[in-house]
N, CA, C and O atoms as a Tinker XYZ file with bonds, in Angstrom:
   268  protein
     1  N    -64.025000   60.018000   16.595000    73     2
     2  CA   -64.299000   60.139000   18.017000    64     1     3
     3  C    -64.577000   61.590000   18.372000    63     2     4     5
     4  O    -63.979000   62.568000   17.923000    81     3
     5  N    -65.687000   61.579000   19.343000    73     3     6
     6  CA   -65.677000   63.171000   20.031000    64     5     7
     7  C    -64.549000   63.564000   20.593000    63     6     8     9
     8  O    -63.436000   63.039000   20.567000    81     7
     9  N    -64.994000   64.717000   21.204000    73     7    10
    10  CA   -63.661000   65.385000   22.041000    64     9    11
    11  C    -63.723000   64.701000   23.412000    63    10    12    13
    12  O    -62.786000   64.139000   23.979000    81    11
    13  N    -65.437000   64.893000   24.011000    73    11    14
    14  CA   -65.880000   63.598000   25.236000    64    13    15
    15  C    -65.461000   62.615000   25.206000    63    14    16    17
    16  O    -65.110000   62.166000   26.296000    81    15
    17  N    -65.248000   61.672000   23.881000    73    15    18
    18  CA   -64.807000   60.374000   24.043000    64    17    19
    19  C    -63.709000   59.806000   24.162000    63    18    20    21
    20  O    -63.463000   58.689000   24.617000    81    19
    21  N    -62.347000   61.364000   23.333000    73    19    22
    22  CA   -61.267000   61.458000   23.576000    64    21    23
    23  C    -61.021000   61.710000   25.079000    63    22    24    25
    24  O    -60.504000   60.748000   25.647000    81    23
    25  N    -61.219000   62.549000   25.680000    73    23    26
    26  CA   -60.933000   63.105000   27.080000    64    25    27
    27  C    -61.367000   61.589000   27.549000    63    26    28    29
    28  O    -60.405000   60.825000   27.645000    81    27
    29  N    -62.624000   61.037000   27.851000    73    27    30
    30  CA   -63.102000   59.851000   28.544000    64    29    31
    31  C    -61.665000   58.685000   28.461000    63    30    32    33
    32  O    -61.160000   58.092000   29.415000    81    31
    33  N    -61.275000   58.622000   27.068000    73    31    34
    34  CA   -60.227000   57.647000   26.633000    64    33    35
    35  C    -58.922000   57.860000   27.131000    63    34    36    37
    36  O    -58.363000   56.765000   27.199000    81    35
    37  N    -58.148000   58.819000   27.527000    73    35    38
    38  CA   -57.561000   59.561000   27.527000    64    37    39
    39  C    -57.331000   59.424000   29.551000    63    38    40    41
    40  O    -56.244000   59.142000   30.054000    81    39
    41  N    -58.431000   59.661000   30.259000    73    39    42
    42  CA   -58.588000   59.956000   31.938000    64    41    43
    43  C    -58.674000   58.032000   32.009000    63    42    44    45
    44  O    -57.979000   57.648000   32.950000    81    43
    45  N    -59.201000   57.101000   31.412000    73    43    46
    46  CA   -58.800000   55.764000   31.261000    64    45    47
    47  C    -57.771000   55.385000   31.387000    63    46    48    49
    48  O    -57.360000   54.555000   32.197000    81    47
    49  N    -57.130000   56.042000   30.464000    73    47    50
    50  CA   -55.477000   55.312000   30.329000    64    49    51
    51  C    -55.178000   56.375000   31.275000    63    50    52    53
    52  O    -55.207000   57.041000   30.240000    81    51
    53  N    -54.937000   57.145000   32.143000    73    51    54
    54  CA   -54.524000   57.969000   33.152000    64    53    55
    55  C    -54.580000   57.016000   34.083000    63    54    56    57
    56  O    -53.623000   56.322000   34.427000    81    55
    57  N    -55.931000   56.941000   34.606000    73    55    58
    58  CA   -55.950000   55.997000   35.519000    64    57    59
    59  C    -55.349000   54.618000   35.706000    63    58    60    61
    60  O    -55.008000   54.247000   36.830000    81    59
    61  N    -55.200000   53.789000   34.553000    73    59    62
    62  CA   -54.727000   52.725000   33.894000    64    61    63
    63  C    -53.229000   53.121000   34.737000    63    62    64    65
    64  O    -52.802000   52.511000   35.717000    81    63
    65  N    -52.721000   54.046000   34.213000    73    63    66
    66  CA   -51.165000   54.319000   34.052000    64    65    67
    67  C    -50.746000   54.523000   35.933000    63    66    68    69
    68  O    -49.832000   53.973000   36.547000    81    67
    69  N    -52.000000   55.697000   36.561000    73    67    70
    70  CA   -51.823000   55.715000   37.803000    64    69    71
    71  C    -51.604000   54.583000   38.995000    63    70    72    73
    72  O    -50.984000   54.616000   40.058000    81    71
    73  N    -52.541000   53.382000   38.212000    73    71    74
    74  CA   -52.343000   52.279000   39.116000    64    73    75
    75  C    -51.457000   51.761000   38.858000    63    74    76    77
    76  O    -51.081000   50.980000   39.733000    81    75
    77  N    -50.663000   51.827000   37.701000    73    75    78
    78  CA   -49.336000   50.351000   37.321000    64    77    79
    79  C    -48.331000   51.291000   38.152000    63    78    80    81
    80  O    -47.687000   50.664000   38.992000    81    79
    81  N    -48.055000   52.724000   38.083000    73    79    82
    82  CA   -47.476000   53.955000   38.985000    64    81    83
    83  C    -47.893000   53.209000   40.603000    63    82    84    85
    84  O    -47.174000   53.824000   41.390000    81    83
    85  N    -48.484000   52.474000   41.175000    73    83    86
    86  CA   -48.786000   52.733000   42.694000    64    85    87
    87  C    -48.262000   51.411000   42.288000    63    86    88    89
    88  O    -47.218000   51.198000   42.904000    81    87
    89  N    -48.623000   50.282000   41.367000    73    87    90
    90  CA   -48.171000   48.769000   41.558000    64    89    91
    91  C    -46.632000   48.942000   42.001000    63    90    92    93
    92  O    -46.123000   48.688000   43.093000    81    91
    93  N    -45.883000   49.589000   40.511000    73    91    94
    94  CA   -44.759000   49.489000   41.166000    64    93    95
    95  C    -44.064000   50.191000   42.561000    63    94    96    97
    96  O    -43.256000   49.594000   43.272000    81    95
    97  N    -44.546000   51.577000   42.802000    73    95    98
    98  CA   -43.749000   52.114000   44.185000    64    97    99
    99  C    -44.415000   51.068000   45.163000    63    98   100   101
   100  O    -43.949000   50.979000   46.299000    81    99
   101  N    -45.251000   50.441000   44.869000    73    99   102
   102  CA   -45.547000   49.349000   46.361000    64   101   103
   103  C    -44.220000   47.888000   46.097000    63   102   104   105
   104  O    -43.550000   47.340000   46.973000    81   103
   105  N    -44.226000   47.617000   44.628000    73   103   106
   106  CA   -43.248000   46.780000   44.810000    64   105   107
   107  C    -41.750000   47.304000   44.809000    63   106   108   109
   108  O    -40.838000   46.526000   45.088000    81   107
   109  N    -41.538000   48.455000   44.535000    73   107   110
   110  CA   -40.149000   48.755000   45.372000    64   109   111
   111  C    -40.346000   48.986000   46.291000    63   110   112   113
   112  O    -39.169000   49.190000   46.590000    81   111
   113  N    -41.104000   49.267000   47.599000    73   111   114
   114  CA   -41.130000   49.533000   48.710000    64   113   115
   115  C    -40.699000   47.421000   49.605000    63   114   116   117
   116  O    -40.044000   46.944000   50.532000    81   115
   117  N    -41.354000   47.082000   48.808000    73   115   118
   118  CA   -41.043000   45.311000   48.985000    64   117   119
   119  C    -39.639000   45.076000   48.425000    63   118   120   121
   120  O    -39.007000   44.035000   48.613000    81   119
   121  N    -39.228000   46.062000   47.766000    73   119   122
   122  CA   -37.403000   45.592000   47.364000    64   121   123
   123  C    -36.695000   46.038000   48.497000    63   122   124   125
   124  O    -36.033000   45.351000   49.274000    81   123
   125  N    -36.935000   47.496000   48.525000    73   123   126
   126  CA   -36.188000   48.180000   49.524000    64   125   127
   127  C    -36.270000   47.354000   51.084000    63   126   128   129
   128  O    -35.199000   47.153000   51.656000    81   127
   129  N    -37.242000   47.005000   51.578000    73   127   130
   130  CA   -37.470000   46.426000   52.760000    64   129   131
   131  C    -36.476000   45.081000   52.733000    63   130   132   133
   132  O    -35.755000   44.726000   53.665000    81   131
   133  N    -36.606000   44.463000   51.521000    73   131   134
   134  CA   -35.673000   43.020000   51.642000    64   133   135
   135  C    -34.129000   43.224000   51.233000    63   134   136   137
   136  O    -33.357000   42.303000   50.969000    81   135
   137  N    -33.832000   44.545000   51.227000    73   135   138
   138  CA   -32.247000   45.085000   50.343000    64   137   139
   139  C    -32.032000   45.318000   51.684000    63   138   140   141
   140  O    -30.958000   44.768000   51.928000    81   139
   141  N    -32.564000   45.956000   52.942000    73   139   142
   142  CA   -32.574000   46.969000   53.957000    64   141   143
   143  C    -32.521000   45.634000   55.081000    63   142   144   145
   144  O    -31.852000   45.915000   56.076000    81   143
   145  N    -33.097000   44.271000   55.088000    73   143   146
   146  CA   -33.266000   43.236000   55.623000    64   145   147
   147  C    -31.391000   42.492000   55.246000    63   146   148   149
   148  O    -30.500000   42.211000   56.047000    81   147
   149  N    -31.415000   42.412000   54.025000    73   147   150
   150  CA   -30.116000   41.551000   53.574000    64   149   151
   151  C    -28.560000   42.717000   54.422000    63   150   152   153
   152  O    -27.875000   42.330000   55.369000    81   151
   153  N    -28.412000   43.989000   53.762000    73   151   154
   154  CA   -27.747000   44.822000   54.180000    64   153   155
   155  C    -27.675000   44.583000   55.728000    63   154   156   157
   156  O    -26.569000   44.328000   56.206000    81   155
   157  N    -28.888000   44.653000   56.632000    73   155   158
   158  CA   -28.830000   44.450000   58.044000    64   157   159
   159  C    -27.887000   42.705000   58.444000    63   158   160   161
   160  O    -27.090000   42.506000   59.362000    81   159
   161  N    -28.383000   41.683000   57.350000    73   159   162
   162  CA   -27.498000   40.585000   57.642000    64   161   163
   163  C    -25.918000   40.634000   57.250000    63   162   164   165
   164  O    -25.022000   40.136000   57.931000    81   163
   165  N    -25.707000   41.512000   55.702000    73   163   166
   166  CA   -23.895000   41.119000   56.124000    64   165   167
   167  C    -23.365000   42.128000   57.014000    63   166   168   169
   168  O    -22.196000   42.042000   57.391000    81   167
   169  N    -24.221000   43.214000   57.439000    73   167   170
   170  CA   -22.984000   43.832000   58.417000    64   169   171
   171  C    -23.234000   43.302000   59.500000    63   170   172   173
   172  O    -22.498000   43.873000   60.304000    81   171
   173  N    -24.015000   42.315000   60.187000    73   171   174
   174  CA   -23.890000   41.287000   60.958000    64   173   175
   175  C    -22.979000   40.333000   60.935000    63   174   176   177
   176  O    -22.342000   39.861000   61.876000    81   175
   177  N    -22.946000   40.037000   59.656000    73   175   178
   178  CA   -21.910000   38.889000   59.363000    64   177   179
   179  C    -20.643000   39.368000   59.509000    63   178   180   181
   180  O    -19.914000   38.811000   60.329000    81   179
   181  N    -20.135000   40.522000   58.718000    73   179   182
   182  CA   -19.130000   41.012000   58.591000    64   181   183
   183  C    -18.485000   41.350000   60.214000    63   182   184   185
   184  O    -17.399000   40.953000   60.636000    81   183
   185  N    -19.595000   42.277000   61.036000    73   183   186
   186  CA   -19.287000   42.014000   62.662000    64   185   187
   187  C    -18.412000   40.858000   63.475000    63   186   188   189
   188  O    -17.394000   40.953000   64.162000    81   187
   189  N    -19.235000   39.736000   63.106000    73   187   190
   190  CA   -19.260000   38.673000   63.610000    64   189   191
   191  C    -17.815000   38.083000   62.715000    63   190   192   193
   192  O    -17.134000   37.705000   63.668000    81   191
   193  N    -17.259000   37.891000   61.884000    73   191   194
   194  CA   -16.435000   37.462000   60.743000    64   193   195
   195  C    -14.871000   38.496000   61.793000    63   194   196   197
   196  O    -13.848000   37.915000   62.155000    81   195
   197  N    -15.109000   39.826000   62.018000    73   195   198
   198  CA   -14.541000   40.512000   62.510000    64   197   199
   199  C    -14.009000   39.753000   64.030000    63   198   200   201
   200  O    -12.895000   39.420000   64.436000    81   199
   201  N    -15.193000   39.684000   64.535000    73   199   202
   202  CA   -14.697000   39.256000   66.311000    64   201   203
   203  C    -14.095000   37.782000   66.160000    63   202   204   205
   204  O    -13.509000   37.383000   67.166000    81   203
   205  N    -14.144000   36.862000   65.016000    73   203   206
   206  CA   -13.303000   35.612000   65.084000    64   205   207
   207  C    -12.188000   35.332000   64.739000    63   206   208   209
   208  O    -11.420000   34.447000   65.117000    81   207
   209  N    -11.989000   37.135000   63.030000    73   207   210
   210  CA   -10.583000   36.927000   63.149000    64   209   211
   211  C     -9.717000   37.477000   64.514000    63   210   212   213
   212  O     -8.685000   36.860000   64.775000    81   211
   213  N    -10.004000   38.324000   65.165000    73   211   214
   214  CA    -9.339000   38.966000   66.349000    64   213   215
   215  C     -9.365000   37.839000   67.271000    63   214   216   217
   216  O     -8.295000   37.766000   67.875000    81   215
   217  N    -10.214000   36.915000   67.605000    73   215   218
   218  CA   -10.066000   36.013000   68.280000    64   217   219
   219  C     -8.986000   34.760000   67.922000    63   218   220   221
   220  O     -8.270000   34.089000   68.665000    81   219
   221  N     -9.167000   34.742000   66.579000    73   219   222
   222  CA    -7.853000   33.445000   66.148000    64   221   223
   223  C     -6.630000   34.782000   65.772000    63   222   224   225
   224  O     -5.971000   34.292000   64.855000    81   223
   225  N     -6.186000   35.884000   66.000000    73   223   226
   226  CA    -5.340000   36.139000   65.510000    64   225   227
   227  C     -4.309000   36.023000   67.455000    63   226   228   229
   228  O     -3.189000   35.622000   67.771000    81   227
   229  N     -5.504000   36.627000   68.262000    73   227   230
   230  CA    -4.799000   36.581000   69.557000    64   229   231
   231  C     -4.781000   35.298000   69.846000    63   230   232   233
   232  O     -4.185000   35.236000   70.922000    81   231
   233  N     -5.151000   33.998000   69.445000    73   231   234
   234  CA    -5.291000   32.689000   69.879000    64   233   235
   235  C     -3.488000   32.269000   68.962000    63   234   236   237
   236  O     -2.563000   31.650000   69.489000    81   235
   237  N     -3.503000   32.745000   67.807000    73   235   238
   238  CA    -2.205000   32.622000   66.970000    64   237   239
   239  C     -0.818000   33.392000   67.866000    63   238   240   241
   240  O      0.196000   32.754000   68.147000    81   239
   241  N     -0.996000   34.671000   68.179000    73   239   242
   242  CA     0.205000   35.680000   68.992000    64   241   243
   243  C      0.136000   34.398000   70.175000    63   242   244   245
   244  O      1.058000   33.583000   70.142000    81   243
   245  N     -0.772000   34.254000   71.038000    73   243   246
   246  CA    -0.614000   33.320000   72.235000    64   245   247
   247  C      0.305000   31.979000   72.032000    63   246   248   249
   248  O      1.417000   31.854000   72.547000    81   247
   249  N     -0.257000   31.103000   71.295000    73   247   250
   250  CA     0.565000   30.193000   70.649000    64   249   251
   251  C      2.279000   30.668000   70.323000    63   250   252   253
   252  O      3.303000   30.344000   70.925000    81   251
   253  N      2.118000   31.392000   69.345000    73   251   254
   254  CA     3.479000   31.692000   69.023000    64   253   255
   255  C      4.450000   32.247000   70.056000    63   254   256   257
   256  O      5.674000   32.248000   69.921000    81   255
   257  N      3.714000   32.764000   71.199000    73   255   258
   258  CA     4.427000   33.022000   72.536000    64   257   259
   259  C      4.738000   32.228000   73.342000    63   258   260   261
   260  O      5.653000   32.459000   74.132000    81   259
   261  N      3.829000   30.723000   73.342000    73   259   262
   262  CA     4.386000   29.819000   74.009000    64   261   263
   263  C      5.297000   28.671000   73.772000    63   262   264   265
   264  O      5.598000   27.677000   74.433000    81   263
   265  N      5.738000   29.278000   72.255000    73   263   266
   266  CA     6.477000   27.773000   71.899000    64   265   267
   267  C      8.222000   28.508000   72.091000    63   266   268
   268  O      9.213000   27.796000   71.928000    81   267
């Protein structure tokens, strides 16, 4: 092979390599968004999990005060 055909071979697989480089930061950008989506649901949950034990714990003190 020339030195042209090396370099030519060579800026190929560059490019080759540059796009599988953009495939993946686009598909972690699609992880991060659905990690960043899930994370937003359990500290929702966990919120919500929060305000029912406080609600059955004062529903429990109430009870136990009226018997």
């Amino acid at each position: 092979m020339t030195e042209q055909a090396d370099s030519a071979m060579i800026a190929g697989q560059l490019a080759e390599l540059t796009r599988a480089v953009e495939q993946m930061a686009d598909q972690l950008s699609v992880v991060r968004e659905r990690a960043d989506t899930q994370q937003e649901r359990i500290d929702l949950a966990a919120r919500e999990l929060a305000e029912v034990s406080a609600r059955l714990q004062a529903a429990a003190t109430a009870l136990r005060e009226s018997i």
